[in-house]
Every structure is written in C-alpha cells, then in structure tokens.
C-alpha positions in Angstrom: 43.3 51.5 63.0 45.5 48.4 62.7 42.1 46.7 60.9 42.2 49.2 58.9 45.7 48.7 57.7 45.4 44.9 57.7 42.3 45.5 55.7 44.0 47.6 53.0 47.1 45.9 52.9 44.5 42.4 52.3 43.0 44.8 49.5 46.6 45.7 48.0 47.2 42.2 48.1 44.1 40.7 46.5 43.8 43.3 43.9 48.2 42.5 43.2 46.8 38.9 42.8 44.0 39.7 40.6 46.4 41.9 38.2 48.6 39.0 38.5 46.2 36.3 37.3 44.5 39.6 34.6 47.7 39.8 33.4 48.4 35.7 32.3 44.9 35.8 30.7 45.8 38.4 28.3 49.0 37.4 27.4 47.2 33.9 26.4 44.7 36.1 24.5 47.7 37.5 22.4 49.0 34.4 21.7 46.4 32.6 20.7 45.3 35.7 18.3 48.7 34.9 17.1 49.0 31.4 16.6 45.7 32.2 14.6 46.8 34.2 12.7 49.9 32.1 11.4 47.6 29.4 11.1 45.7 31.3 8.7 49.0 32.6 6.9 49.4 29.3 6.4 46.3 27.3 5.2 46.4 30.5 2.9 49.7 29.7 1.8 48.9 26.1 1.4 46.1 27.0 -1.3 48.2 29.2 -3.5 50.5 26.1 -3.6 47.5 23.5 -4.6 46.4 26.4 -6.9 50.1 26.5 -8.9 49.9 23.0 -8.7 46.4 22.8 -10.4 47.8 25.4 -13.2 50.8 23.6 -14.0 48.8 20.2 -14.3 46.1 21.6 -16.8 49.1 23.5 -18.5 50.8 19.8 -19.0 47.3 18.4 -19.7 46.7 20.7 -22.8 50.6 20.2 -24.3 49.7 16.2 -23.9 46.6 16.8 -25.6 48.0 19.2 -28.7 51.0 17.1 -28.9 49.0 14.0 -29.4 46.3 16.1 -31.7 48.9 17.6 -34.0 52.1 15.2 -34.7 54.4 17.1 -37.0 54.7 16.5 -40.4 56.6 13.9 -42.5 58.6 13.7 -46.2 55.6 13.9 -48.7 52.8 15.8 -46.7 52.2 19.6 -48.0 54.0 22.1 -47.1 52.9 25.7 -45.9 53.9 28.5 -48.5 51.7 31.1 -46.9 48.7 31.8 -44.6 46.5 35.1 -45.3 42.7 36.5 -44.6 41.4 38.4 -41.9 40.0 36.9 -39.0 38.8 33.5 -38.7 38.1 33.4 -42.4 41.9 32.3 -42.6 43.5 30.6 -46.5 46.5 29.0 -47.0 48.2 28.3 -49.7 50.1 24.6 -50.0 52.3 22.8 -52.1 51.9 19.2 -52.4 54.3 16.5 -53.1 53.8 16.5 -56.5 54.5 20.5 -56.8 51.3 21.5 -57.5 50.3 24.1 -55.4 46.5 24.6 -53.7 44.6 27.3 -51.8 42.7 25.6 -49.0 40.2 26.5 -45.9 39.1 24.6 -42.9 37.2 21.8 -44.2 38.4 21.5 -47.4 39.9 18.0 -48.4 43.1 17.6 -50.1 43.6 15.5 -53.0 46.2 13.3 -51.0 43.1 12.1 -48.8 43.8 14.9 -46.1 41.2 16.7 -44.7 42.4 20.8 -42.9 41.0 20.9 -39.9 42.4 24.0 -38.7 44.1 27.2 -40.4 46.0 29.9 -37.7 48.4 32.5 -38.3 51.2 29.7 -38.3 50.3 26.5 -38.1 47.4 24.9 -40.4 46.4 21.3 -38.9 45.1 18.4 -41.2 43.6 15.0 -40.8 44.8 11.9 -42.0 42.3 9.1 -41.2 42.4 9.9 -37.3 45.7 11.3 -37.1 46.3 14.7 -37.1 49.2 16.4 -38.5 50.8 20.1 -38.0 51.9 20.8 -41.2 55.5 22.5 -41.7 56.6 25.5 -43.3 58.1 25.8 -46.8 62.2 26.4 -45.9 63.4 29.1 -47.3 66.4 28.2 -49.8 69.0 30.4 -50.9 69.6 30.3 -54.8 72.2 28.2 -56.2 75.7 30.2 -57.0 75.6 31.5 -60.4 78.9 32.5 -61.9 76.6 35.1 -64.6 75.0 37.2 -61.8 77.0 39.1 -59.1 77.3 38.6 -55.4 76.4 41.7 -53.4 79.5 44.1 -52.8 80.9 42.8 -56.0 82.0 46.0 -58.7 80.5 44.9 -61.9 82.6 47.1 -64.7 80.6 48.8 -66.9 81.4 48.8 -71.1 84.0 51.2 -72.5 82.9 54.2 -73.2 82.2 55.6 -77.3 85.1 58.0 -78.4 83.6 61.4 -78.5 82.9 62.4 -82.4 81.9 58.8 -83.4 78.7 58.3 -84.3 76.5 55.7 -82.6 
C-alpha cells in the first residue's frame, strides 16, 4: 500500500512537472504568435510609408516637369480672351500684341512665330522655339469714370414734365 502511495504521489508529481514544463511551451507559443504579428504590423506599416513616399515624389516629379514645360507668359505674348468647343476639339480665341485678335486650335502657328501646342479649359500652352509658354488670361478692366453716364445707385432726374393742355 505504501508503493502504492509512493507511486501515485511519483505520478502527481511527474504529471505537476509535465504541466509545469506544458505550460512554459505555450506561453512561448503566444508570444512568439505575437511578436509576429507586430512584426508584420510593422513591415506593413513600413510599406504604406515607402508608398506615400513614392506618391509624393512622382507628384513633385510632374510639377518639375509642367513647370519647366509651361513657363508663364511675358509682356507681348497673346493673351487668352476666351476658350470654347466641346471636348477635345477645344478653340481659343487670342489677342496679340498688336490687337489683332485670332481663333486658334492645337497645331496651328501664330503669326508671332508661336506654335499652340495645347488648348484646355484654362490654360492654352504655345511653343516658342523649344520653350514652352502658358499663356495668361485677358484681365478684366473696369471702364474708365465717365462723368456723362451714372454710377449704380445714383437717381438720374428725369425732364420736367409738359403742362397739361399744351400741345406737344
């Protein structure tokens, strides 16, 4: 009988080691499925930010590249006085130096030696040898005072009015 107990308190014993020594084995399990897992979260994190990094250098590539290709425009180029047509098939409508005003398309060349290389919405791009040139907009100006015509809000008085019984 004492065997017996000795035996069952060697089993108690052996199997308390053995869920001892189960026990460490998981816990590493769980960490290392955790340090994996952050590693992960982090290489993934790590390519988002080489991603925004790759976006914000092709998005400073291509304002190098259409700043170069289109310089803005100087005293004497045309000027823009309106852009119209539907789709691609775009005109506009310039007025040169010399006040003479033009209806051009892409490819046309312009008396001054320009060439239009592109026409948008609001911008229409020309060549000058190998320079390229936005062109600008026609500013608006407001009309010069004239003492003949009335502001707006200002009461013009209207002529006296015939006596009643004279003839007109």
């Amino acid at each position: 009988m004492r065997n017996e107990i000795r035996i069952s308190v060697l089993v108690a014993a052996l199997l308390a080691s053995a869920a001892v020594v189960a026990d460490p084995t998981s816990d590493k399990l769980t960490q290392i499925e955790a340090e994996t897992m952050l590693l992960k979260a982090r290489e993934r994190q790590l390519e988002v930010q080489a991603n925004i990094l790759a976006r914000q250098n092709e998005i400073a590539a291509k304002q190098n590249v259409s700043s170069a290709l289109a310089q803005n425009a100087v005293a004497g180029d045309p000027v823009i006085l309106a852009v119209e047509g539907i789709g691609k098939k775009l005109f506009a409508t310039l007025q040169l130096s010399d006040g003479n005003i033009i209806d051009v398309q892409e490819g046309d060349l312009i008396s001054n030696g320009m060439r239009v290389v592109s026409i948008s919405s609001s911008t229409v791009i020309v060549q000058k040898g190998r320079q390229r040139v936005r062109l600008a907009r026609q500013s608006i100006r407001r009309a010069a005072f004239n003492p003949n015509y009335p502001s707006p809000g200002v009461v013009v008085p209207l002529p006296p009015a015939a006596p009643r019984g004279v003839a007109r």
